[in-house]
C-alpha positions in Angstrom: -8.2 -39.8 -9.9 -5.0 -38.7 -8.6 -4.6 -38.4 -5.2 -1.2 -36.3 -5.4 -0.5 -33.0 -7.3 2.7 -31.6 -8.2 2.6 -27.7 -9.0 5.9 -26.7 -10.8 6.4 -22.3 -11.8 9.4 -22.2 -14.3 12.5 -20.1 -13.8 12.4 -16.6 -14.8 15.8 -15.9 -16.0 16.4 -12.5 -14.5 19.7 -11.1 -14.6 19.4 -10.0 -10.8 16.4 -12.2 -9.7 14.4 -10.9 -6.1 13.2 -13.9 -4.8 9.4 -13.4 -5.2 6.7 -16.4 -4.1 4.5 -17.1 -6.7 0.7 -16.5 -5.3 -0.9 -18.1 -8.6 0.2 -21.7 -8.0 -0.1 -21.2 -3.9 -3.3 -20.0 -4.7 -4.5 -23.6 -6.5 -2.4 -25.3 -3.9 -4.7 -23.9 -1.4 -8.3 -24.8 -3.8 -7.0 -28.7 -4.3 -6.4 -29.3 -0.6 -9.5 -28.1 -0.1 -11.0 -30.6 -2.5 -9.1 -33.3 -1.1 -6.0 -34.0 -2.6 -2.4 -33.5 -1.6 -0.3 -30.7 -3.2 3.4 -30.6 -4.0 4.5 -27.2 -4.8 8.1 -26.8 -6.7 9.5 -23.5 -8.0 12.7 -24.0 -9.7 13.6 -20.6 -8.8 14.6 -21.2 -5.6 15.3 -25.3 -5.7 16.3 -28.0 -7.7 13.3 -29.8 -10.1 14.9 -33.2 -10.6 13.6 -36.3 -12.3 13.7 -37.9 -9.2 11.7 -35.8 -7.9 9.3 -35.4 -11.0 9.0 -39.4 -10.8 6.8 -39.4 -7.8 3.8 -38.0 -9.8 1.8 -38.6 -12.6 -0.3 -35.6 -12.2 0.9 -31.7 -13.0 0.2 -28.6 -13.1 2.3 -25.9 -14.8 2.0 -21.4 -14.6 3.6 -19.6 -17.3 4.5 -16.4 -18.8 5.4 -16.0 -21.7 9.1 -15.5 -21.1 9.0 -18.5 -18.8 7.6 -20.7 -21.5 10.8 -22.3 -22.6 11.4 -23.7 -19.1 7.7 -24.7 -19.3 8.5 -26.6 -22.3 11.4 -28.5 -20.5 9.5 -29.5 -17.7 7.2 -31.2 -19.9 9.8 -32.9 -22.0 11.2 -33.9 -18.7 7.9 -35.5 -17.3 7.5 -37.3 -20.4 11.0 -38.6 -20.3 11.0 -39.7 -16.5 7.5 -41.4 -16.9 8.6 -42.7 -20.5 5.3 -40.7 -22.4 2.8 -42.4 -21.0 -0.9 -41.4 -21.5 -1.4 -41.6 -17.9 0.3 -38.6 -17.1 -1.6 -35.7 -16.5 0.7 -32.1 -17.4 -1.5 -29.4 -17.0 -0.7 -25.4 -18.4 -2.4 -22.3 -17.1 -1.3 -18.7 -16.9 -0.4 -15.8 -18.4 1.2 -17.6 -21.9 -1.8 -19.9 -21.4 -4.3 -17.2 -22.0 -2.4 -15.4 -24.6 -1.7 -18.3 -27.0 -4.4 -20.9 -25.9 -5.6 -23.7 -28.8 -1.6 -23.1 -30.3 -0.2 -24.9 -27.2 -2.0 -28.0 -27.4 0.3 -29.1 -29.9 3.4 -29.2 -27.3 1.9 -32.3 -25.9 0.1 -30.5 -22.7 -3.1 -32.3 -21.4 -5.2 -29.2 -21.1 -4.4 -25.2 -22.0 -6.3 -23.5 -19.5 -6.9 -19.3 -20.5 -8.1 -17.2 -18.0 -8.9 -17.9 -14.1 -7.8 -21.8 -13.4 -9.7 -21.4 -9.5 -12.7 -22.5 -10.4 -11.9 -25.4 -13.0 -8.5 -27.1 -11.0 -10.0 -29.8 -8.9 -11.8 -30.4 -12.3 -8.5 -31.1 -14.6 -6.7 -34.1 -12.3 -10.4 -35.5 -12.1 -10.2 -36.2 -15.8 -12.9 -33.8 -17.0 -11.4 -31.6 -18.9 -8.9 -32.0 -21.9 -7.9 -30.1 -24.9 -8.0 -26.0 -24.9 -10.3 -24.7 -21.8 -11.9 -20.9 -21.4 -11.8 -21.2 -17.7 -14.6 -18.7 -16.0 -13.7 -15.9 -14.4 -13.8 -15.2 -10.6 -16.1 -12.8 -10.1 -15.9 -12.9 -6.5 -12.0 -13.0 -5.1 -13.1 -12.7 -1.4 -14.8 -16.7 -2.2 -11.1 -17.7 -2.7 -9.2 -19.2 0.3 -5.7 -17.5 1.1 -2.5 -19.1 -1.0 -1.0 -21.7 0.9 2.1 -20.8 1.8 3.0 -23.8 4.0 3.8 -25.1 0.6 7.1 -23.1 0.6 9.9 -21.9 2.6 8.6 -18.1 3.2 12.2 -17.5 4.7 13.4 -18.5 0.9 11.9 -15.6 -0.7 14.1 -12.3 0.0 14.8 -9.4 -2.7 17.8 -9.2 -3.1 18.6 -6.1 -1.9 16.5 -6.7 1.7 17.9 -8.1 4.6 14.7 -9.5 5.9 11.8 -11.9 4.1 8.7 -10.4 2.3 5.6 -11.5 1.7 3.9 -11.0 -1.5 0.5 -9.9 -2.1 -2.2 -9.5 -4.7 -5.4 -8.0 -3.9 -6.4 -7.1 -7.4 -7.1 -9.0 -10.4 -7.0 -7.3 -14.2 -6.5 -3.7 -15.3 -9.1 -0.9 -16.9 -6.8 0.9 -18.8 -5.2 0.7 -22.6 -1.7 0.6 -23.1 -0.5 -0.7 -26.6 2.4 -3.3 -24.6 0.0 -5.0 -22.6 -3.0 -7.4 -23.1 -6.2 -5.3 -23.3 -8.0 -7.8 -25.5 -8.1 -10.5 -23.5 -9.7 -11.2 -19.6 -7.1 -9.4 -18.2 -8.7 -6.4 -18.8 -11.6 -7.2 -16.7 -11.2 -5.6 -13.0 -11.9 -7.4 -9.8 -11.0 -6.5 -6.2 -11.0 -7.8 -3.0 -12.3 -6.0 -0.1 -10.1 -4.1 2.6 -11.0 -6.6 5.5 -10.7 -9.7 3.4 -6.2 -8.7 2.1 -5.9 -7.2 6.0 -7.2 -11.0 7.3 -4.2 -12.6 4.9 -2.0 -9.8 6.0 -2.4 -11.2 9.7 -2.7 -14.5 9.0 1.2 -14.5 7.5 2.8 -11.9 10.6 0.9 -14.7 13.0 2.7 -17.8 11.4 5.8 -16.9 10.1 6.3 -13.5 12.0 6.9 -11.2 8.1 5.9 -7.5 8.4 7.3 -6.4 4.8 4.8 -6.6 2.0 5.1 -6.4 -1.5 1.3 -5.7 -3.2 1.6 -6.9 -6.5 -1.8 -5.2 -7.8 -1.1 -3.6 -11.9 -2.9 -0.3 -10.0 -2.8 -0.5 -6.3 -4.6 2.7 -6.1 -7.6 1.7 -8.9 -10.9 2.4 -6.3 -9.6 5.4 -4.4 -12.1 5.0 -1.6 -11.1 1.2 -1.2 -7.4 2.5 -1.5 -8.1 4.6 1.9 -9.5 2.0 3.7 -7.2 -0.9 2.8 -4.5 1.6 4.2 -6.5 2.4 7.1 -6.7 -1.0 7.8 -2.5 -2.3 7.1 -1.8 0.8 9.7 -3.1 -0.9 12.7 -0.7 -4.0 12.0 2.6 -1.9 12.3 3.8 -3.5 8.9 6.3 -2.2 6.2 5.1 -2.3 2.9 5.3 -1.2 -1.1 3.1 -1.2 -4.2 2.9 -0.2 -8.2 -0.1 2.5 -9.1 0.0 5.5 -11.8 0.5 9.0 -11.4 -3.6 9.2 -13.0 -4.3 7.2 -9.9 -2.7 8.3 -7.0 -3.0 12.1 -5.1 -1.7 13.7 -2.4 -3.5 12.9 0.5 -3.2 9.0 -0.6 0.4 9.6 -0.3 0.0 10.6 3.3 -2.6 7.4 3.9 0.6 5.5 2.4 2.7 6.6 4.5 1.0 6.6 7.4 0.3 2.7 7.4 4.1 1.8 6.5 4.7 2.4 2.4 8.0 2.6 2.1 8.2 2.7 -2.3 5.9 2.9 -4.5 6.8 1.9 -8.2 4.9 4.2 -11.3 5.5 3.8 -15.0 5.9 7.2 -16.7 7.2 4.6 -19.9 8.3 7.6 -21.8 8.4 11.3 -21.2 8.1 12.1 -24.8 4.0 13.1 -25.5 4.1 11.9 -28.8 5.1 8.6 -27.3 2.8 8.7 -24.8 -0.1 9.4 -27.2 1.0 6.2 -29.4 0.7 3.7 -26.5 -2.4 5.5 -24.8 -0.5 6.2 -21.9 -0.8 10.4 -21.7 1.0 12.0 -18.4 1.6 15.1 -17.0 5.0 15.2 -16.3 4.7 18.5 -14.1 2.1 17.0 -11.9 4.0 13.5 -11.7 7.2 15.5 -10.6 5.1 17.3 -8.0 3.6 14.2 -6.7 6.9 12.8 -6.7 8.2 15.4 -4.1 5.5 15.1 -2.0 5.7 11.3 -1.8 9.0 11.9 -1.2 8.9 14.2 2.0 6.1 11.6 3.3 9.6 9.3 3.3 8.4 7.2 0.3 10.5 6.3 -2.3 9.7 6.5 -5.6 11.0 4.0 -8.1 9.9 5.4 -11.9 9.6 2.6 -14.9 11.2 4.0 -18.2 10.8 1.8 -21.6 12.6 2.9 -25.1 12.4 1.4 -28.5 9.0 1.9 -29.4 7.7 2.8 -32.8 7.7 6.4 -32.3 10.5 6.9 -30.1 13.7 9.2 -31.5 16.0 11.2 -30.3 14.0 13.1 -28.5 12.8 10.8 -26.5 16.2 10.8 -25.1 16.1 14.3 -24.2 12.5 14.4 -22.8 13.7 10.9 -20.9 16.3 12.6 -19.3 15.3 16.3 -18.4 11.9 14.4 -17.0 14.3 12.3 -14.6 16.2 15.9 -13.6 13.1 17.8 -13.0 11.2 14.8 -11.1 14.5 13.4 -9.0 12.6 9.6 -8.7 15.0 7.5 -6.1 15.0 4.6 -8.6 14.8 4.3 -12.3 14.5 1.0 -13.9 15.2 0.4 -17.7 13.9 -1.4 -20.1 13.9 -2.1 -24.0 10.5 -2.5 -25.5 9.6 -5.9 -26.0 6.5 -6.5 -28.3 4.6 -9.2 -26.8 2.3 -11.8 -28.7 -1.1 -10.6 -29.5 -0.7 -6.8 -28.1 -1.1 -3.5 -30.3 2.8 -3.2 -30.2 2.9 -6.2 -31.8 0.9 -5.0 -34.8 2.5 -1.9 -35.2 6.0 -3.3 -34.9 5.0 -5.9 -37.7 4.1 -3.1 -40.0 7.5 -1.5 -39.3 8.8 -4.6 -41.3 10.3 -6.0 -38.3 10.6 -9.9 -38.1 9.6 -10.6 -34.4 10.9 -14.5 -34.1 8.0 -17.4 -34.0 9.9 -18.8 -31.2 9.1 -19.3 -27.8 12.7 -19.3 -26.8 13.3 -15.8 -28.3 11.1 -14.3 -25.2 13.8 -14.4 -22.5 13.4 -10.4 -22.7 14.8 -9.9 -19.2 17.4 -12.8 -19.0 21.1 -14.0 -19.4 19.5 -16.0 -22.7 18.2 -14.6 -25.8 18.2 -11.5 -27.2 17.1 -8.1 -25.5 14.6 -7.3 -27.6 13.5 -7.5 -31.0 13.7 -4.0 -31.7 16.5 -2.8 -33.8 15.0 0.4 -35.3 12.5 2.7 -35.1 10.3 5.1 -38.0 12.8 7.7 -37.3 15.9 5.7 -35.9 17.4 3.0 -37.8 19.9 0.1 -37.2 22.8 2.2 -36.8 21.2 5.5 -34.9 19.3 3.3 -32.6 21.6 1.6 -30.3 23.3 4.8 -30.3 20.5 6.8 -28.6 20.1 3.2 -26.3 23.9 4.1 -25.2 23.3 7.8 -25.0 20.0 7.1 -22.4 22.0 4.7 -20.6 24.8 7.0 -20.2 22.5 10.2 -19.2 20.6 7.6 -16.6 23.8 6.7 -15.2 24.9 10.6 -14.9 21.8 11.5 -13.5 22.1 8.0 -10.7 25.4 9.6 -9.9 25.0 13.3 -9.3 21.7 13.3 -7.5 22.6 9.9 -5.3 19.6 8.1 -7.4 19.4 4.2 -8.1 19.4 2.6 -11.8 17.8 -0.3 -12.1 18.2 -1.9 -15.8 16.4 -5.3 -16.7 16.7 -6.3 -20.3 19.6 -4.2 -21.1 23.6 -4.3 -20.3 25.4 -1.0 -20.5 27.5 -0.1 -23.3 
């Protein structure tokens, strides 16, 4: 049995990376050294992954997305290489990617493909129990988990880029309820699981006491899913005179949990409107009230949050007036930050089917999924049912251009991840 582990996260490839610790991996780091063994963490985000480095273990575990997968892939090839192929290494992938593809990867040479929750099953792996494809169980019970370790990094490391202080990251919910076509619905992901107020406020103090950080990022798909736990996870962040931020959804959030927020230190809160065009909406079961979501806007607003709004364009039903609706939504609502993106159709998801039965090829290439990077394309999509090849990239310019108007006159922020301006 091993008695060293070596937990590697790929790089991410983003244009304008923010330097954001990776709780997954920290999160096993924390399990193994509970079980005995001693735990390496690397994230070649923020350092160097050498084969020096690489050749002081025989025993790995990797966490992928899917756009990370690539850099996945060359870890491996590089453990191999450094430790000449030997069937002594142990190279072990979980994750996101893991989940989605599962069996298919076992052909790249990994010792296990672990879908689903790896907590429970990771001491299990380096003791040689386990190979081939695994369903790992799901945590039922997150509170039962111990706090990622974060003395496995340099918390100072991980800044946003546009901070001039370190953050800590948070996640206090696991899975999502709700249906839209981009995302995974069919698999665990779907499957909701929360931790209690006391149990995230305990971590919370645990990281101002040792490495003095009061700016939190919660990481949750819907911070404001249980509205009742919502309240008293706030009530409880206010007593620790903390900045913080989170993503919900306009279905999810009111009023008075605005004023909670704010009271206990939110200083942005991210929601995806996607697209402001119903018939859009109705195609990726993501229906909003764009009156009510400009309202709620405001009022966040004079409660001094920010409100950073998640726009995507390129899927099947999107035209020109998608544009239009795009655009008078931003100059109703006033967001402070609008970030960009083209659709991506990720493996396995409804947008994936439907894209397919556009008759448009979608690479079998790992590679091809750098969809918010300097490599690859930007996305797959080069048409829509009512745009085509040529109309397209024309209304991609003309929503660029009106975002950029809009950023201008009313002082707002655009944010663009997988595409460049014309």
């Amino acid at each position: 049995m091993p008695k060293e582990i070596a937990l590697l996260y790929p790089k991410t490839h983003l244009k304008k990376p923010d330097a954001v610790a990776p709780l997954a991996p920290l999160q096993l780091g924390a399990i193994l050294k509970e079980d005995g063994f001693e735990v390496t963490f690397m994230d070649a985000n923020v350092t160097n992954i050498s084969s020096e480095r690489l050749s002081n273990f025989t025993a790995f575990a990797v966490s992928s997305t899917t756009p990370q997968y690539p850099e996945a892939l060359k870890m491996l090839n590089l453990i191999n290489e450094v430790h000449g192929h030997s069937p002594n290494i142990q190279a072990h992938l979980g994750g996101v990617h893991a989940t989605v593809m599962q069996a298919e990867l076992i052909k790249d040479g990994w010792t296990t493909v672990t879908a689903g929750d790896g907590d429970l099953i990771i001491a299990g792996l380096f003791n040689n129990q386990y190979r081939g494809f695994i369903s790992a169980p799901m945590v039922k019970n997150l509170d039962g988990l111990p706090f990622p370790d974060r003395s496995l990094i340099n918390m100072k490391t991980y800044k946003k880029a546009h901070e001039t202080e370190p953050s800590a990251s948070i996640v206090s919910i696991r899975g999502c309820p709700f249906s839209c076509s981009f995302c995974l619905k069919d698999f665990y992901l779907n499957k909701v699981r929360v931790r209690s107020p006391n149990n995230v406020v305990s971590e919370m103090k645990q990281i101002i006491d040792r490495y003095s950080i009061r700016l939190f990022h919660f990481y949750d798909p819907t911070f404001s899913l249980l509205r009742k736990r919502a309240i008293q996870l706030t009530q409880g962040v206010r007593d620790l005179s903390v900045k913080w931020t989170c993503e919900t959804r306009f279905d999810q959030v009111d009023k008075e949990l605005f004023k909670y927020f704010s009271d206990s230190g939110c200083t942005q809160a991210a929601l995806a409107v996607e697209s402001a065009n119903k018939r859009v909406q109705a195609s990726i079961f993501k229906p909003i009230d764009l009156q009510d979501a400009a309202e709620k806007i405001k009022f966040a607003q004079a409660c001094n949050i920010k409100i950073k709004v998640y726009l995507m364009f390129g899927f099947p039903e999107d035209d020109w007036d998608s544009v239009k609706d795009n655009l008078e939504f931003l100059k109703n609502a006033n967001p402070d930050v609008v970030q960009l993106s083209l659709t991506v159709p990720f493996p396995k998801t409804r947008l994936m089917t439907e894209v397919t039965k556009l008759g448009i090829s979608i690479p079998n290439d790992p590679g091809q999924f750098y969809f918010a990077g300097l490599e690859g394309p930007h996305t797959f999509i080069n048409r829509t049912k009512y745009l085509d090849e040529i109309t397209f990239p024309q209304a991609v310019q003309a929503l660029q251009e009106g975002i950029a108007e809009w950023a201008t006159s009313q002082n707002g922020q655009l944010k663009i991840t997988n595409v460049e301006m014309a």
